[in-house]
C-alpha positions in Angstrom: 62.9 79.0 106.3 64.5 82.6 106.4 68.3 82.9 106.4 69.3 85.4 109.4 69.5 88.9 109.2 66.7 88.6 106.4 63.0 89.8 107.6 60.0 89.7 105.4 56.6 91.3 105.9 53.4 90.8 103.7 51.6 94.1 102.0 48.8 95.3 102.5 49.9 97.2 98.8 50.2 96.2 94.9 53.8 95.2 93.7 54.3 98.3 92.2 53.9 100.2 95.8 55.3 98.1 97.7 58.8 98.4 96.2 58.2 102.3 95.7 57.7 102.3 99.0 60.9 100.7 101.2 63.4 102.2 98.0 61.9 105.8 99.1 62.4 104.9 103.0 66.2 104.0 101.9 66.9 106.8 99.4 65.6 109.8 102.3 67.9 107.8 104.9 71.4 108.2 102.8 71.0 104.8 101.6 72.4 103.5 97.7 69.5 101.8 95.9 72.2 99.8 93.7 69.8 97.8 91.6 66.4 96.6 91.3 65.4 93.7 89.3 62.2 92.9 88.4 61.6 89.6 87.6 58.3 90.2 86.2 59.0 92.0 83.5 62.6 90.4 82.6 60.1 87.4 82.2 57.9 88.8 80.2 60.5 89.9 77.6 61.6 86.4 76.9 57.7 85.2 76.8 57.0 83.8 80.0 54.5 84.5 82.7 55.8 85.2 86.4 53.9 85.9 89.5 54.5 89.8 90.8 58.3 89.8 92.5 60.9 92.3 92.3 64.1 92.9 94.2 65.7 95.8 95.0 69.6 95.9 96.2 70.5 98.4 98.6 73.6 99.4 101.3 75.6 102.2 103.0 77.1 104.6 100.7 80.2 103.8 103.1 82.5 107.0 104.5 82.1 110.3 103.1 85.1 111.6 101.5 85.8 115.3 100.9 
């Protein structure tokens, strides 16, 4: 089950792509990439195994002030 508002497509591209990809997209259209987490390799630090998945946290940078 998806909650609304979220979509999700599969990749025809590694892990590593497929998040360079969409944070580019954002980044060229005046979006904030605020964070991306990568659960992969937070796992891997505490010596445990997780399949490929990373999430990246984006939004508006809001009004521009001058």
């Amino acid at each position: 089950m998806t909650p609304d508002g979220l979509a999700s497509y599969p990749s025809g591209h590694g892990p590593k792509e497929t998040m360079i990809r969409p944070v580019a997209a954002m980044t060229t259209r005046d979006m904030t990439v605020f964070a991306r987490i990568d659960h992969t390799g937070a796992a891997a630090k505490v010596g445990m195994t997780a399949p490929p998945k990373a999430v990246a946290i984006f939004g508006n940078r809001g009004p521009q002030r001058h």
